[in-house]
C-alpha positions in Angstrom: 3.1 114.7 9.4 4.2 118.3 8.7 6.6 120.0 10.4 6.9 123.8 10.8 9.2 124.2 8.0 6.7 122.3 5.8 3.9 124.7 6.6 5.5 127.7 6.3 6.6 126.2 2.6 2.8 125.7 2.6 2.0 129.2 3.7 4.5 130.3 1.2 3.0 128.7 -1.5 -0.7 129.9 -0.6 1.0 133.6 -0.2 3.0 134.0 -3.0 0.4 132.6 -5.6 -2.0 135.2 -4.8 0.3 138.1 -4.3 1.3 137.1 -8.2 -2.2 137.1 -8.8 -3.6 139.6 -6.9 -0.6 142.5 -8.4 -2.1 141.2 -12.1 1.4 140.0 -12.8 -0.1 136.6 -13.6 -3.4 135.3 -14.0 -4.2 132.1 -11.9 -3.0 129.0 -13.8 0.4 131.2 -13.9 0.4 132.4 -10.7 0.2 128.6 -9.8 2.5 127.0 -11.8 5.1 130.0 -11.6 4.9 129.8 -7.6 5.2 126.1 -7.3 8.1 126.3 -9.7 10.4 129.0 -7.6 9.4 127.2 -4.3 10.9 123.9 -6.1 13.9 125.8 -6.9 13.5 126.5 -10.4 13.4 122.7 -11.7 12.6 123.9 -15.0 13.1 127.1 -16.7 10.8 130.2 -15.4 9.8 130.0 -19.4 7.4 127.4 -18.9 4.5 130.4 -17.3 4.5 130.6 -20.8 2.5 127.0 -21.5 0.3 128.4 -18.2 -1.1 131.2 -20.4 -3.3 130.3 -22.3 -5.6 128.7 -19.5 -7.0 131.4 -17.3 -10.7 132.1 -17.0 -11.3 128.5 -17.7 -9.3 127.6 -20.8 -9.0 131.2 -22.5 -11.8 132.9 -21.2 -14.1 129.9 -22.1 -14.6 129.8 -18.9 -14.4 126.0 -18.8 -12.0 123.9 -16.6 -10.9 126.6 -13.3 -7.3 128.0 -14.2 -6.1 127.5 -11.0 -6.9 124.0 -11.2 -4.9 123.6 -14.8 -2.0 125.5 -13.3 -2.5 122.9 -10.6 -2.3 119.7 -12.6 0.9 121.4 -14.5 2.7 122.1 -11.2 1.7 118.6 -9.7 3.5 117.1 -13.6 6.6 119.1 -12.4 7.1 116.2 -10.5 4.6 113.4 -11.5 4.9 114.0 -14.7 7.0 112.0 -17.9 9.6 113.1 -20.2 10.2 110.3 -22.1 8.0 108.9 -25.3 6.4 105.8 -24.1 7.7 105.5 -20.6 5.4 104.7 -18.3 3.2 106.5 -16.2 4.8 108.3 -12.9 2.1 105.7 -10.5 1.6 108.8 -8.7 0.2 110.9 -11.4 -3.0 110.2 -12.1 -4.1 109.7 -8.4 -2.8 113.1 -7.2 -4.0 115.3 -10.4 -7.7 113.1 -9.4 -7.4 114.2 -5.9 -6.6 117.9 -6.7 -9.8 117.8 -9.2 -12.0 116.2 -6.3 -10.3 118.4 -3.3 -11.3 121.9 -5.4 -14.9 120.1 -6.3 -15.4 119.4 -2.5 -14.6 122.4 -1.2 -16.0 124.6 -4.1 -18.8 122.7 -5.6 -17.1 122.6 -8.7 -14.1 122.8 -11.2 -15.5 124.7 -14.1 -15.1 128.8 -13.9 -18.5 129.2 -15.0 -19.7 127.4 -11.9 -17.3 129.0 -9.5 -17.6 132.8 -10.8 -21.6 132.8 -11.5 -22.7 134.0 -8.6 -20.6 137.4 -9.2 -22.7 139.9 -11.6 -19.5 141.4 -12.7 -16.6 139.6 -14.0 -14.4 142.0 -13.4 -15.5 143.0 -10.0 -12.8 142.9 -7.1 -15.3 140.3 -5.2 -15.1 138.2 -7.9 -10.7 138.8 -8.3 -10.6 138.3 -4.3 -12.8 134.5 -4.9 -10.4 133.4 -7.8 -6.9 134.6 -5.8 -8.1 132.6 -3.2 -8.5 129.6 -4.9 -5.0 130.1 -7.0 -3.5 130.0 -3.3 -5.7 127.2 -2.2 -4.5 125.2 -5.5 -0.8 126.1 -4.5 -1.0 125.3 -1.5 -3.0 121.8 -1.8 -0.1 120.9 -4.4 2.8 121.8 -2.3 1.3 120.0 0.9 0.5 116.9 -2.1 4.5 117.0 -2.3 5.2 117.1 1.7 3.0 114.5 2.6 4.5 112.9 -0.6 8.2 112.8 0.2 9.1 115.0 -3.0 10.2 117.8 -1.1 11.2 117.9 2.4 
């Protein structure tokens, strides 16, 4: 169950991700993985947007696999993830970077950018900005409710 400090932290997560966004100080996947970062207190140096970069507009500009959805799985590995050659696999990694994949496919159809952004004539339209801001919130927030409902933050 979350309690009102867990959904502000929620709220937080959804706002600040698309403020990041939505300024063009970072593209999705590093609007993601930057906000889910701060709101975990910095666990790793702010340095890492840098591995975030090269993934918006599906895998640079491929338009393959959603950005917000890779800055998802990288956020979710802040704390799922392994450090260590050959150790074994965090048991809840896999199962939350699946759900995340199937949560974004549910509720938008898909995961691939082509998929999500073809029904904008223009890339670069603000219609098509204000569809992929919301889903960088909707990834940041589904990750940092994933970690309430988890125990990993409180």
């Amino acid at each position: 169950m979350v309690n009102n400090k867990q959904e502000e932290l929620v709220k937080e997560a959804r706002k600040r991700a698309e403020d990041y966004f939505r300024r063009g100080d970072f593209y999705c996947s590093e609007s993601v993985l930057t906000t889910i970062n701060e709101l975990l207190g910095e666990e790793v140096d702010p340095e890492i947007v840098k591995l975030a970069s090269g993934f918006p507009i599906g895998i640079g500009k491929s338009k393959c696999l959603c950005g917000a959805v890779s800055g998802g799985v990288m956020a979710l590995g802040l704390k799922y993830g392994r450090t260590k050659p050959g150790a074994v696999m965090p048991e809840k990694c896999f199962p939350a970077n699946a759900a995340l994949h199937d949560y974004i496919k549910d509720t938008y159809g898909s995961t691939c950018c082509r998929v999500l952004t073809k029904d904008f004539d223009e890339f670069g339209s603000p219609e098509r900005a204000a569809h992929c801001i919301q889903i960088s919130g909707e990834v940041a927030a589904w990750v940092m409710k994933r970690f309430i409902e988890d125990g990993v933050i409180e």
